[in-house]
N, CA, C and O atoms as a MOPAC input file, in Angstrom:
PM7 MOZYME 1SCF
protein

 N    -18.49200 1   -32.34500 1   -32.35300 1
 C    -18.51200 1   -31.17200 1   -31.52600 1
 C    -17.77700 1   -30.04000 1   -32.25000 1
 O    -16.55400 1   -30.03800 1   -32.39600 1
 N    -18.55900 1   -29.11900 1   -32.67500 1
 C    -17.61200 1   -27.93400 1   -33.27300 1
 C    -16.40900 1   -27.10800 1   -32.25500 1
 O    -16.21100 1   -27.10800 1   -31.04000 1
 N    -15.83000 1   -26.51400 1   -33.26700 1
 C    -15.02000 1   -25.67200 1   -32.31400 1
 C    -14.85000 1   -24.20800 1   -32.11300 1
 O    -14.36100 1   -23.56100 1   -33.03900 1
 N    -15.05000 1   -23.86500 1   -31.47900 1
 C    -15.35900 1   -22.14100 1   -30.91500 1
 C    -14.12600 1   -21.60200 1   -30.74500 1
 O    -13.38300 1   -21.77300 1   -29.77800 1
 N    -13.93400 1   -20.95700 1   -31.69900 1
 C    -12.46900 1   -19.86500 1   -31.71300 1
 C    -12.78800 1   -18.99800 1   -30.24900 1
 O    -13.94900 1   -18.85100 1   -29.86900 1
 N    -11.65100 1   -18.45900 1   -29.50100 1
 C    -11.94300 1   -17.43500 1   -28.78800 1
 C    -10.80000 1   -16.63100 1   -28.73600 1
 O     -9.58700 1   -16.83500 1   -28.78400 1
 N    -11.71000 1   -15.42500 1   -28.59700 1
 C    -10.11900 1   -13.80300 1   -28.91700 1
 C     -9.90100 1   -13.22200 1   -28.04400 1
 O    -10.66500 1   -12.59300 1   -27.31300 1
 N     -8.85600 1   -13.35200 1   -28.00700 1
 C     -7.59600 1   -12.78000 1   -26.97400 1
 C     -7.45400 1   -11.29700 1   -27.64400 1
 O     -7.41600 1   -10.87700 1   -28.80000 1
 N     -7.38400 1   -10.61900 1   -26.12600 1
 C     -7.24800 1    -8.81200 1   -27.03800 1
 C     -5.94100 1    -8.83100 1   -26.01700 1
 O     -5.97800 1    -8.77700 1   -24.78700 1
 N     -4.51200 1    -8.94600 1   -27.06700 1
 C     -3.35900 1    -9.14900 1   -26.29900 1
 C     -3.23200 1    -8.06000 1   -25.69200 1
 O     -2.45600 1    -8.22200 1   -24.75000 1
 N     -3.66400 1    -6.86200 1   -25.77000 1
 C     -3.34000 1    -5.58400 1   -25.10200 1
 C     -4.00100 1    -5.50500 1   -23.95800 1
 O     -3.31600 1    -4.99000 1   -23.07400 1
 N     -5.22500 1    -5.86200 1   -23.58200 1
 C     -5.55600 1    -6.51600 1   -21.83100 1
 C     -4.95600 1    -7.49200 1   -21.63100 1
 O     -5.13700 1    -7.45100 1   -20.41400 1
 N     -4.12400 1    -8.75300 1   -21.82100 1
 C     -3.08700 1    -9.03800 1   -21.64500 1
 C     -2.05800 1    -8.76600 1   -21.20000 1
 O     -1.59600 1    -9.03500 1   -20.09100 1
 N     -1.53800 1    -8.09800 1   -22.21300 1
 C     -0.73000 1    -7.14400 1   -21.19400 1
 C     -0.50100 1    -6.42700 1   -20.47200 1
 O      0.61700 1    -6.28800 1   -19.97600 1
 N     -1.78100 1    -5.57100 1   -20.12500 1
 C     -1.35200 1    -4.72900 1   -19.27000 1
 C     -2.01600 1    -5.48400 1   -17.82100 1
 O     -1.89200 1    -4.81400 1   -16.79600 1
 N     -2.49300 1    -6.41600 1   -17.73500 1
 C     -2.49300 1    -7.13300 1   -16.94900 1
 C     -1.46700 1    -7.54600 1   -16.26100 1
 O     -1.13500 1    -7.12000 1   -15.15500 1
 N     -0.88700 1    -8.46000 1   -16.94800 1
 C      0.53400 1    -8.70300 1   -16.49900 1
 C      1.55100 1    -7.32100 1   -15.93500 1
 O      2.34600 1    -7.31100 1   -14.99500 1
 N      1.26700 1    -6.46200 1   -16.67100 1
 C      1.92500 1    -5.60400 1   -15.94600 1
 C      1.69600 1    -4.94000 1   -14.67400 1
 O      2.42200 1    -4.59900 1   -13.73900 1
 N      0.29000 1    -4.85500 1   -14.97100 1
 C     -0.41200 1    -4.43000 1   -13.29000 1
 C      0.03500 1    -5.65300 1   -11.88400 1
 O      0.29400 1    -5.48400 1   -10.69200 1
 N     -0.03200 1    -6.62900 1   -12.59600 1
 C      0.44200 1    -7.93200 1   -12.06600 1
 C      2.30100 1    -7.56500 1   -11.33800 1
 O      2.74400 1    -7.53100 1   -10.19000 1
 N      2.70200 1    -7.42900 1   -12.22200 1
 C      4.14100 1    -7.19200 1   -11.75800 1
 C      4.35500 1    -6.05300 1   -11.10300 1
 O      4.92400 1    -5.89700 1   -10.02300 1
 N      3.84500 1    -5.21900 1   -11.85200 1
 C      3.72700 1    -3.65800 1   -10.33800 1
 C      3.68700 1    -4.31400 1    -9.25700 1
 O      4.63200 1    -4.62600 1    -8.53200 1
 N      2.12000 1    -4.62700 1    -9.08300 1
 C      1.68900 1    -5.24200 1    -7.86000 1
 C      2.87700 1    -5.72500 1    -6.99600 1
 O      3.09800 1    -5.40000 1    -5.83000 1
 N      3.62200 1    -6.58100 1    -7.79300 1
 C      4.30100 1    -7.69500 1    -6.95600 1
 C      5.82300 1    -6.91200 1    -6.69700 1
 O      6.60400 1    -7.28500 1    -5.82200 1
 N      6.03700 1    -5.98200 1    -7.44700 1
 C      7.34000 1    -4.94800 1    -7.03700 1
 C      7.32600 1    -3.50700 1    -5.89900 1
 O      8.19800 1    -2.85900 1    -5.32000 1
 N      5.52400 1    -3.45200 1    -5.99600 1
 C      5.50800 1    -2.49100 1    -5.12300 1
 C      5.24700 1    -3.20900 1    -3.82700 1
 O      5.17200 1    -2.49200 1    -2.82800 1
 N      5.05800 1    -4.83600 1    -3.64000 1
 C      4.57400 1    -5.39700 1    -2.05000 1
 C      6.25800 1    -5.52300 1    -1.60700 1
 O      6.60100 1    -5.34000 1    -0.43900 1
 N      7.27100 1    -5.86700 1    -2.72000 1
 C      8.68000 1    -6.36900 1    -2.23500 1
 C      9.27200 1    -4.73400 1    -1.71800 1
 O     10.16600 1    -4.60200 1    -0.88100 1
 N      8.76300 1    -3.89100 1    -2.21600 1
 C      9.32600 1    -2.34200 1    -2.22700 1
 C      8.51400 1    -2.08400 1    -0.30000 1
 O      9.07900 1    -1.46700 1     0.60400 1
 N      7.42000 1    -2.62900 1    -0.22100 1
 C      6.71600 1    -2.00300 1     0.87700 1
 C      7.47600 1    -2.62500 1     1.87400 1
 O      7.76200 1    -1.95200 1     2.86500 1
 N      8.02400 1    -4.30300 1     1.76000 1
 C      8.69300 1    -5.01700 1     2.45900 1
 C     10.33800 1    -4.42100 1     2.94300 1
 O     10.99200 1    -4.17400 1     3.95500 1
 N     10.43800 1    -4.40200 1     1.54200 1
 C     12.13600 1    -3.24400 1     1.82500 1
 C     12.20200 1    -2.24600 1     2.27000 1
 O     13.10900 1    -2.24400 1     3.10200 1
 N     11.38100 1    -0.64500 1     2.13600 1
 C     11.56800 1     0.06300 1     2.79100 1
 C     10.86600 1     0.03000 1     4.32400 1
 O     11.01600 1     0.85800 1     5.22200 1
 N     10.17900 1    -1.00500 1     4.32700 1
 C      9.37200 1    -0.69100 1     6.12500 1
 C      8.13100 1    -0.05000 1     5.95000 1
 O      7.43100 1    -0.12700 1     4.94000 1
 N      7.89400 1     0.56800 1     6.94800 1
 C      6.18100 1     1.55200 1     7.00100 1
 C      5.21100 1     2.10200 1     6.39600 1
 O      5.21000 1     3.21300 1     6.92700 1
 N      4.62500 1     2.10200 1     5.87100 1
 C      3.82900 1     3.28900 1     4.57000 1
 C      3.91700 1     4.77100 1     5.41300 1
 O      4.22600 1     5.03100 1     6.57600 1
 N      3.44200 1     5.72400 1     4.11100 1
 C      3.27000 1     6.69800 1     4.70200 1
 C      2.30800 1     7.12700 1     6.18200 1
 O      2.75800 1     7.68100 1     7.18500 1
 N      0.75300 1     6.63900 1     5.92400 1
 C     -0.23100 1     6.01800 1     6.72700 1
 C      0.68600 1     5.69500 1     7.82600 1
 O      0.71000 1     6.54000 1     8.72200 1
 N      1.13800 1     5.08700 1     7.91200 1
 C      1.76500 1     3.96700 1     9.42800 1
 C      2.49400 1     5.22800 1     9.82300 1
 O      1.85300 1     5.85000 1    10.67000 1
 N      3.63900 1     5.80900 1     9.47400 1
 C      4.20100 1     7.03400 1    10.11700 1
 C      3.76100 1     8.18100 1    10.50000 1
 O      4.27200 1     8.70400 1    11.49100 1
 N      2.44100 1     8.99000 1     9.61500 1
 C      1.50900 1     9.52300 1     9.96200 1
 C      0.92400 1     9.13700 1    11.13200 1
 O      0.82000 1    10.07800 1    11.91900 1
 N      0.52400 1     8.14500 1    11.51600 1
 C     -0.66700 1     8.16000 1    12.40200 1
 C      0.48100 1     7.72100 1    13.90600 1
 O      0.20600 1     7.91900 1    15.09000 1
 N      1.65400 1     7.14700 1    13.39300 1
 C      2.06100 1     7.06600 1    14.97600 1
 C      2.70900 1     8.05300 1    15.47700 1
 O      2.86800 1     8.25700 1    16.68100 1
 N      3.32800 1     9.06100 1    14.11300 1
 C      3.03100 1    10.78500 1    14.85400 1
 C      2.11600 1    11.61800 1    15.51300 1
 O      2.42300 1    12.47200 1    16.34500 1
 N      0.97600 1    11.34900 1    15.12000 1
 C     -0.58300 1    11.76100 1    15.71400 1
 C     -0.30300 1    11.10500 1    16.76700 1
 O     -0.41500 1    11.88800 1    17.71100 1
 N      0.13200 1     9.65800 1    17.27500 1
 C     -0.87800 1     9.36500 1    18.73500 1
 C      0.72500 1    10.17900 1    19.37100 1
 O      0.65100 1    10.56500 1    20.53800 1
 N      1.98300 1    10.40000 1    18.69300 1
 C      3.22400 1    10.44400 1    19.67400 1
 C      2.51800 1    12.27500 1    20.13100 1
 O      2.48500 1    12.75700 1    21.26400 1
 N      2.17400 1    12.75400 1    19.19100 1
 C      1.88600 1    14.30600 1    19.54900 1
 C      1.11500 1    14.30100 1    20.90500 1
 O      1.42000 1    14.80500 1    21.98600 1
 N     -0.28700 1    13.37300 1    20.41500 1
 C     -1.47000 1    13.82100 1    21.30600 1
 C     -1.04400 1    13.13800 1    22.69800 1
 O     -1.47200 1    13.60500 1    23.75300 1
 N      0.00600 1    11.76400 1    22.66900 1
 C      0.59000 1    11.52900 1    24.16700 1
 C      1.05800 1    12.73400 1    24.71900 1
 O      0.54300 1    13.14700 1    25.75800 1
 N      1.93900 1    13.33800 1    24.18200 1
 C      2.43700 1    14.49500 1    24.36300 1
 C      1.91900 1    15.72700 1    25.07700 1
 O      2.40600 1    16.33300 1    26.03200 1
 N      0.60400 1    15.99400 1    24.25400 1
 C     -0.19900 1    17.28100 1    24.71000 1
 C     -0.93800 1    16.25400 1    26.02900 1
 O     -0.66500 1    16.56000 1    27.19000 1
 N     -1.57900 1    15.42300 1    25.84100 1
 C     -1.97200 1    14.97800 1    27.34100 1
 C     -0.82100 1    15.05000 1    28.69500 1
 O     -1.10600 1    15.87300 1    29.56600 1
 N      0.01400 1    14.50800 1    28.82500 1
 C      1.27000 1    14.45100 1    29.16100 1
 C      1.71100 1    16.10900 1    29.73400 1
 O      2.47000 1    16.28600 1    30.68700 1
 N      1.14000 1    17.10400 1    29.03000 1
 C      1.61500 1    18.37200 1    29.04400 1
 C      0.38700 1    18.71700 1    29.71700 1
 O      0.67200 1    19.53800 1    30.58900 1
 N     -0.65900 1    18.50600 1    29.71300 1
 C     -1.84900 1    18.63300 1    30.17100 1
 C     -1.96800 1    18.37100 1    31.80300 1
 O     -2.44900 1    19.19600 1    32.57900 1
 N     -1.56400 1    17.36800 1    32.09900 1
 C     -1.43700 1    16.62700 1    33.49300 1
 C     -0.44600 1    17.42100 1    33.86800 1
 O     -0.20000 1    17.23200 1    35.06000 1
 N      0.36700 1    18.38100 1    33.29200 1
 C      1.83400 1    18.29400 1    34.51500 1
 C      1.47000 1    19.69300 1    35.52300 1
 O      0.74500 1    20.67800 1    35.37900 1
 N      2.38200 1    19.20000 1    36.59700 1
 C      2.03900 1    19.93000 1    37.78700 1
 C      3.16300 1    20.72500 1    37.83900 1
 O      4.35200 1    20.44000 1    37.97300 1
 N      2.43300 1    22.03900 1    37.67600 1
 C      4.08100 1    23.42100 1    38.58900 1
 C      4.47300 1    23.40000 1    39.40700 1
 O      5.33400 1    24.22900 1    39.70100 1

């Protein structure tokens, strides 16, 4: 059975691994600080629009 060299292009390698470790520093970072931006955004939107409804209903 012959044998078939195969090539490694260490530089997708690496930056694999590095995308790899981002990855895994920015999920511990999302864990540590709490909320994304998204998540605070949008529960300002529904706190506003409770708000203007809320303001909408009220009686003089």
């Amino acid at each position: 059975m012959p044998m078939t060299s195969v090539v490694i292009n260490f530089n997708r390698v690496r930056k694999a691994k590095r995308r790899e470790d981002a990855e895994r520093r920015a999920a511990e970072n999302r864990v540590f600080h709490g909320r994304g931006k998204v998540e605070r955004l949008n529960e300002e939107r529904d706190k506003d629009r409770a708000a203007r409804e809320l303001d909408g209903k009220r009686r003089d």
